[in-house]
C-alpha positions as CSV (number, residue, x, y, z in Angstrom):
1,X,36.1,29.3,92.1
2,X,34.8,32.8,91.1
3,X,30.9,32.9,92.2
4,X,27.9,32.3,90.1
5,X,27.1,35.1,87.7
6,X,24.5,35.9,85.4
7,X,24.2,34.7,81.6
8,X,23.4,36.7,78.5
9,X,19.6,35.1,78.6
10,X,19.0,37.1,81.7
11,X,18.7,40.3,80.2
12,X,15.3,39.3,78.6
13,X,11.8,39.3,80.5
14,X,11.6,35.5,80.1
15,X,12.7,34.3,83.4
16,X,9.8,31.9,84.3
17,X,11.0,31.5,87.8
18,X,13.1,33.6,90.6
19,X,16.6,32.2,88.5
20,X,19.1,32.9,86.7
21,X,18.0,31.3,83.0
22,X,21.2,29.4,83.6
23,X,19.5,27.2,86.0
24,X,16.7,25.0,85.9
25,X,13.6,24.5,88.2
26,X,14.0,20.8,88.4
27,X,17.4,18.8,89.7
28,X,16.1,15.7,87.6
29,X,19.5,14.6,86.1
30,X,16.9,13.8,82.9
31,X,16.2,16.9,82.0
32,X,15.9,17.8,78.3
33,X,15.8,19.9,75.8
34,X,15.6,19.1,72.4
35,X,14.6,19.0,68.8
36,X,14.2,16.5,65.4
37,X,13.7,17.3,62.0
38,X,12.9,15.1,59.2
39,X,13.8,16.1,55.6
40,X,12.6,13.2,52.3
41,X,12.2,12.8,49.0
42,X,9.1,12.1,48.0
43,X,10.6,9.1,45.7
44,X,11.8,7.7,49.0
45,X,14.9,7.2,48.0
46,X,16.6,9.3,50.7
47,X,15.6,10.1,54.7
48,X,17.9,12.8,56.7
49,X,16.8,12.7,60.5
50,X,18.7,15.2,62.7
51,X,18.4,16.9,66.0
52,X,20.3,18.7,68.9
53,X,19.8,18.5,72.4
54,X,20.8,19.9,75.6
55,X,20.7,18.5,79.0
56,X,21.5,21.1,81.6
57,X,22.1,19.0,84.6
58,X,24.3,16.6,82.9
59,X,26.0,19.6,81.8
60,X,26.4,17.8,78.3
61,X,24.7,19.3,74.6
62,X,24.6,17.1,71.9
63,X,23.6,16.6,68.1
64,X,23.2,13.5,65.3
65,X,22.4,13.8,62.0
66,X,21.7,10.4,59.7
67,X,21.4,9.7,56.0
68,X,19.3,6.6,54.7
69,X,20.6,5.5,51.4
70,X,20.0,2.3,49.6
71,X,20.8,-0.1,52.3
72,X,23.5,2.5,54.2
73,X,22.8,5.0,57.1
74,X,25.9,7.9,56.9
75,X,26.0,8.9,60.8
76,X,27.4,12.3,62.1
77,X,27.2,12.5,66.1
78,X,29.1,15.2,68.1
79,X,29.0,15.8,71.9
80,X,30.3,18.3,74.3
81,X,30.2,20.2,77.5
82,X,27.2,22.3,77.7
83,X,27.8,26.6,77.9
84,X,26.2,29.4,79.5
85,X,25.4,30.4,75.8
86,X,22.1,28.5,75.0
87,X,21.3,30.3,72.1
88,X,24.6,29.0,70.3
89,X,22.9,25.3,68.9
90,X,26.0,23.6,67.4
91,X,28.4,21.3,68.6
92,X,31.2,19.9,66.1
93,X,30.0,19.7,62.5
94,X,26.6,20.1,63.1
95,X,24.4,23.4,63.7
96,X,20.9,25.0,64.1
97,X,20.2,28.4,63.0
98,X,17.0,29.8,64.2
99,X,16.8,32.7,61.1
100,X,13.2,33.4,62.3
101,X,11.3,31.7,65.1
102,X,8.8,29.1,64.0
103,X,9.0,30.1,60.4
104,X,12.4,29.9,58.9
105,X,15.6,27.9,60.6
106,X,19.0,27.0,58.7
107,X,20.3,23.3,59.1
108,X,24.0,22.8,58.3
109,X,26.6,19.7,58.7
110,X,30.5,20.6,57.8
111,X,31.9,18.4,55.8
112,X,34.5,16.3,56.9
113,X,38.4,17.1,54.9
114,X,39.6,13.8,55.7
115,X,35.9,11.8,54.0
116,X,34.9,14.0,50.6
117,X,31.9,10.8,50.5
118,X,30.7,11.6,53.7
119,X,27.7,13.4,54.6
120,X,27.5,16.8,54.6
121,X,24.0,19.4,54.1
122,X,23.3,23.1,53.7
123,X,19.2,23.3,53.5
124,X,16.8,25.9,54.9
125,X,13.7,24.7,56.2
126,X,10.6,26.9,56.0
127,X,7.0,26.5,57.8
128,X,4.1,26.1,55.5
129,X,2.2,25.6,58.6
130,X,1.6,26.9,61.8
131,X,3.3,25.2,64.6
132,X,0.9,23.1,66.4
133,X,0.9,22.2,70.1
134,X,0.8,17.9,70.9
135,X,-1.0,16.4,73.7
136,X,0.8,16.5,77.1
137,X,2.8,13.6,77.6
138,X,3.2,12.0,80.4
139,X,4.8,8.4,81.6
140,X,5.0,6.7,85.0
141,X,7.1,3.9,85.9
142,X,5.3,2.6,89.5
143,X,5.0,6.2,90.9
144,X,8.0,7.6,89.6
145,X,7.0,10.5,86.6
146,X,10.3,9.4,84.6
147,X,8.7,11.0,81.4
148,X,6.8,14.2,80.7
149,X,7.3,16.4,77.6
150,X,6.0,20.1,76.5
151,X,5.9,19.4,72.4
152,X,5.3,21.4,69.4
153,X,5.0,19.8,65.6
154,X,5.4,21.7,61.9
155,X,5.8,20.8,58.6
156,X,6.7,23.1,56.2
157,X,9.5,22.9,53.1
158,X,13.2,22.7,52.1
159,X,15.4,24.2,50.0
160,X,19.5,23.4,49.6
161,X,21.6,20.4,49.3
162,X,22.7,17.4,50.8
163,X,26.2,15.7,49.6
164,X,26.8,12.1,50.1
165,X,28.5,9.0,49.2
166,X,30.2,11.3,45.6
167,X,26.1,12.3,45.1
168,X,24.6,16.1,45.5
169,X,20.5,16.0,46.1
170,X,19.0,19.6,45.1
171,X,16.5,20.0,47.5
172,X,13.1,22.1,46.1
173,X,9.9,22.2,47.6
174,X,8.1,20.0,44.9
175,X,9.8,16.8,45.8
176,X,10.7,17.4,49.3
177,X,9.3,17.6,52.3
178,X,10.7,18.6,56.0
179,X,8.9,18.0,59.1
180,X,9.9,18.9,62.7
181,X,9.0,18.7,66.5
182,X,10.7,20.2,69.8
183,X,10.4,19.0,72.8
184,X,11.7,20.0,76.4
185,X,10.8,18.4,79.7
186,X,12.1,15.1,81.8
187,X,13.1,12.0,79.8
188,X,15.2,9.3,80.9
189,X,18.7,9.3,79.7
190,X,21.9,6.9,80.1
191,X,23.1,6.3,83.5
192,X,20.7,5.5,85.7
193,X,19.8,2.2,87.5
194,X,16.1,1.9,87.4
195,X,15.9,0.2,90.6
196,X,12.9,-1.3,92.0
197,X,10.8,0.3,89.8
198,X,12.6,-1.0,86.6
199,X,12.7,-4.0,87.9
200,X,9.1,-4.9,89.2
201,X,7.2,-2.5,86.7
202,X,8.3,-3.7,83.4
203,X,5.8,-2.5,81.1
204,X,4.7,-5.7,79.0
205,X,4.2,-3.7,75.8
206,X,4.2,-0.8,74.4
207,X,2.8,0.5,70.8
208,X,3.4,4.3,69.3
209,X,2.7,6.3,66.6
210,X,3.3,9.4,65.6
211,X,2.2,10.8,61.9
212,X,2.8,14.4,60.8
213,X,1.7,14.7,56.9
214,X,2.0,17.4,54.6
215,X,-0.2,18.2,52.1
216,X,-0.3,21.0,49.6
217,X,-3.5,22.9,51.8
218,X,-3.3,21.0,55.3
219,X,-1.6,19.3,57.8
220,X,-2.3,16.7,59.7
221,X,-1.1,15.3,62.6
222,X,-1.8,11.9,64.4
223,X,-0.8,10.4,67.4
224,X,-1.8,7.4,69.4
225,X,0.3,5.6,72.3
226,X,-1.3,2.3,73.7
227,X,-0.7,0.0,76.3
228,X,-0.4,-3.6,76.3
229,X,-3.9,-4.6,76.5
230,X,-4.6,-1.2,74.2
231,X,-5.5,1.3,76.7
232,X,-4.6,5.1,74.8
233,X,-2.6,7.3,77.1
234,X,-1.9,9.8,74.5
235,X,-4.3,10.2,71.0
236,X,-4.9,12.8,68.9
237,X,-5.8,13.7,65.1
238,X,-5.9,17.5,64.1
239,X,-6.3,19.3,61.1
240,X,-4.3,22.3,60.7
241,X,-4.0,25.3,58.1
242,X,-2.1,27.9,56.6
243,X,-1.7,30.9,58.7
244,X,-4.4,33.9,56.5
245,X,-6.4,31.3,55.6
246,X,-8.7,31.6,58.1
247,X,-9.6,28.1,58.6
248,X,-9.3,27.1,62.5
249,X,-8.0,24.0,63.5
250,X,-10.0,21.1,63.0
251,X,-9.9,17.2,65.1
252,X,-10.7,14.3,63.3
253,X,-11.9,11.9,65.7
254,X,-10.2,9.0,67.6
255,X,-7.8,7.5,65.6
256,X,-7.4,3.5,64.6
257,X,-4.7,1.9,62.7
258,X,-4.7,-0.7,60.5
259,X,-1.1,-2.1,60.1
260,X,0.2,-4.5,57.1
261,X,3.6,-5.8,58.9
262,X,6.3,-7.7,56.5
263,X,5.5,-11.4,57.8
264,X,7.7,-12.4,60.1
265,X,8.4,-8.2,61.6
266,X,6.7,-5.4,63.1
267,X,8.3,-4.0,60.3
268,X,4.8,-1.8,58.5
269,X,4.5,-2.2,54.8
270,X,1.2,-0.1,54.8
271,X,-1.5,1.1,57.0
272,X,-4.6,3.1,57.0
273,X,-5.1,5.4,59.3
274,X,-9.5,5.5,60.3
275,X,-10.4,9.4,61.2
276,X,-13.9,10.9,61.1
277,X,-14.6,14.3,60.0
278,X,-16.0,17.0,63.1
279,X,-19.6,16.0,63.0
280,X,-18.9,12.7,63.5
281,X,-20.7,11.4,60.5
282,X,-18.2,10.7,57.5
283,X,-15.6,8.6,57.9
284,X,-12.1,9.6,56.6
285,X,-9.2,7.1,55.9
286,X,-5.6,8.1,56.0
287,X,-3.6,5.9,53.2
288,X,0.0,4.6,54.3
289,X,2.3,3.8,51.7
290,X,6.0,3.4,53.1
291,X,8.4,4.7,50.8
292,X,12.2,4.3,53.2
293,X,12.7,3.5,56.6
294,X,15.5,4.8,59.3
295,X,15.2,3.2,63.0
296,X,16.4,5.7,65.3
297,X,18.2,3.1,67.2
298,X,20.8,3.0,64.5
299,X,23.0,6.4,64.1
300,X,20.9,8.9,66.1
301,X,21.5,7.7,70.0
302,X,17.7,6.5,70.6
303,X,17.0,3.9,73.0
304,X,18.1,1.2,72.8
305,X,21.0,2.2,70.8
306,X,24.6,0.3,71.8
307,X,27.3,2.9,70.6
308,X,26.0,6.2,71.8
309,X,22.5,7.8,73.4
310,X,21.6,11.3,74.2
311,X,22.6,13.0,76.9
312,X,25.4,10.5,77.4
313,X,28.7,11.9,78.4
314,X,31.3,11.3,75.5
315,X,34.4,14.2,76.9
316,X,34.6,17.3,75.5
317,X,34.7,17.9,71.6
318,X,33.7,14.3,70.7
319,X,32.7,13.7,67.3
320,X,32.1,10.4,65.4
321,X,31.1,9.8,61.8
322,X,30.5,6.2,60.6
323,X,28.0,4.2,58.0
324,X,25.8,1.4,59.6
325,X,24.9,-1.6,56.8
326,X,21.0,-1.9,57.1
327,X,21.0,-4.8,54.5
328,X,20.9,-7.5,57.0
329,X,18.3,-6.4,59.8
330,X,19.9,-9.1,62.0
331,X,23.1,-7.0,62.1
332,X,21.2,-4.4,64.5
333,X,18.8,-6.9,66.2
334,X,17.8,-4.3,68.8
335,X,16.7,-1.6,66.7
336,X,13.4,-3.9,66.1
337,X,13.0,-2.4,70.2
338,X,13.2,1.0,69.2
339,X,11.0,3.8,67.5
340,X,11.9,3.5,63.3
341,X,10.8,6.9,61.3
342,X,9.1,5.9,57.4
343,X,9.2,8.6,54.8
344,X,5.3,7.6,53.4
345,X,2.7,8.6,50.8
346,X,-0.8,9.6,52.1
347,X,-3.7,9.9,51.0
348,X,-6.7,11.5,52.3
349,X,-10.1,12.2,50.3
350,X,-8.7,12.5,47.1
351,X,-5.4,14.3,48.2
352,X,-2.1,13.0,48.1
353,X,0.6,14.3,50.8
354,X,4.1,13.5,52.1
355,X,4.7,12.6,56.0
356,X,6.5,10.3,58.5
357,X,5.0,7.2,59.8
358,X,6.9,7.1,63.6
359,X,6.7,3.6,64.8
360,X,7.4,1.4,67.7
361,X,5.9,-1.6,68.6
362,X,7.4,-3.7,71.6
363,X,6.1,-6.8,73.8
364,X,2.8,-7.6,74.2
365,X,-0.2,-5.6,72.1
366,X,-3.6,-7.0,72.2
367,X,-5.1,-5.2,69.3
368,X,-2.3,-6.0,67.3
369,X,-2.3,-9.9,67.9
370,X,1.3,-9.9,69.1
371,X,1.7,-12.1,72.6
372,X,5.0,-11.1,73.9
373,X,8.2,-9.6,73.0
374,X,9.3,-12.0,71.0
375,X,6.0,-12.2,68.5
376,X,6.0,-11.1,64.9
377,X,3.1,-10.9,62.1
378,X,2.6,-14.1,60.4
């Protein structure tokens, strides 16, 4: 075998340790790399959610995009063998452009010859906002670190078209809104038996959320992840605006949720989110109103997904496209144990803005009232 050379990246002072840029630090077979973006109408009548990831030590790169229409999710996934060339992000029918670092990237999905109704998008997203760093996160299973992410969050608009199902959506700024986070770090992917640790340190529940919101003069961002008995590991609510206007970044407190579920789900309805301006003296509430709803369980390879999950090997040049019925939520019964991403309408002291309510809500959840992981709101 000829011997280990070095890779375009390695001409660039960015090395951040004594290796080729080829090779990571860690041997952690979980190992990531990876982004999401979320483009809606702010009618809610249509949700895009796609990403692209890479996972060096399971030599595998990999990318999703899915369309939430009426009652149908349009799926694209596409999987090969990862390259030395990193900066390449595509893989089949699906690609990344980065036109401009953290202000202007192209997002782009082939269509497919053989489907003329199948899903295919041009659009170029553009940052209204400056990207904004999100806590650490961190997750230990016993004593085994099996999560920890670096992440960064923007919002910003889109421009372009999507085509679908004999439809074309002209995408402007005034009625749509993209949002977008990238991630890198250690997360768990498909293949591994949890052992002992799986088996004895089952968490009993889990509850997430994760809110970016854009409105015509801010952003905001909220996250809270809580444990069974509601113990926060990761929280935070942040105010940020445009780059020139000279406004600094600005916390709003400790966030709390109140959740209206559809009786008999976890599935939210509405919420408000409780903030608190920086002195601490005038309460602020975030208005939830959910407009469409895509679980990420279904189409883009998240936990617990059945068909596919990132960073799974698939063979080289392996591409599916498929629609999912959502009509009948007992069709997918475990994507009720996965994350789902809302298009909403916010409001927030007088201003109305357009986000994504990211929720998850599994087992046991004090605050919530749910006992186990079979409980549902009345």
């Amino acid at each position: 075998m000829p011997a280990d050379r070095p890779v375009s990246l390695d001409e660039y002072p960015i090395h951040q340790a004594p290796l080729s840029m080829k090779h990571l630090v860690t041997g952690d077979r979980n190992a990531y790399d990876r982004c999401i973006f979320h483009v809606f109408d702010h009618a809610g009548r249509a949700v895009l959610i796609l990403g692209l990831g890479v996972y060096p030590n399971a030599g595998v790169i990999d990318a999703y995009a899915t369309l939430r229409l009426g009652d149908e999710l349009l799926a694209v996934r596409a999987s090969d063998a990862l390259t030395d060339d990193r900066m390449n992000l595509s893989v089949g029918p699906l690609r990344i452009t980065v036109d401009e670092p953290l202000k202007r990237i192209t997002l782009s999905c082939a269509a497919d010859p053989a489907d003329p109704e199948g899903l295919a998008y041009d659009i170029t997203w553009t940052a209204e906002f400056p990207a904004l760093w999100e806590p650490h996160h961190t997750q230990r299973r016993g004593d085994r670190l099996i999560l920890e992410g670096r992440r960064f969050v923007q919002a910003g608009n889109v421009t372009g078209t999507i085509r679908a199902k004999g439809e074309e959506f002209v995408l402007d700024a005034a009625e749509w809104t993209g949002t977008r986070d990238r991630s890198w770090g250690v997360r768990p992917i498909p293949g591994e038996d949890g052992g002992r640790a799986a088996e004895e340190h089952r968490p009993e529940g889990f509850h997430w959320l994760w809110i970016p919101v854009r409105f015509e003069d801010r952003f905001l961002m909220v996250i809270a992840q809580e444990d069974a008995d509601g113990h926060r590991g990761l929280s935070e609510a942040v105010q940020v605006f445009p780059e020139g206007s000279g406004l600094g970044d600005v916390q709003l407190g400790w966030p709390h949720t109140d959740i209206r579920y559809r009786p008999g789900s976890r599935h939210p309805v509405s919420a408000v989110v409780h903030l608190t301006d920086p002195a601490g003296r005038k309460p602020l509430e975030l208005g939830v109103e959910i407009l469409n709803s895509s679980p990420l369980a279904v189409g883009a390879g998240y936990p617990p997904a059945s068909d596919w999950q990132h960073g799974s090997w698939q063979g080289r040049g392996w591409t599916d496209r498929r629609v999912y019925d959502l009509s009948d939520p007992a069709a997918h019964p475990m994507a009720a144990f996965g994350v789902t991403d809302h298009s909403a309408r916010f409001t927030l002291d007088g201003r109305t803005g357009f986000g994504i309510f990211e929720h998850g809500s599994f087992g046991r959840h004090d605050p919530s009232g749910f006992a186990d992981y079979g409980s549902v709101a009345p």
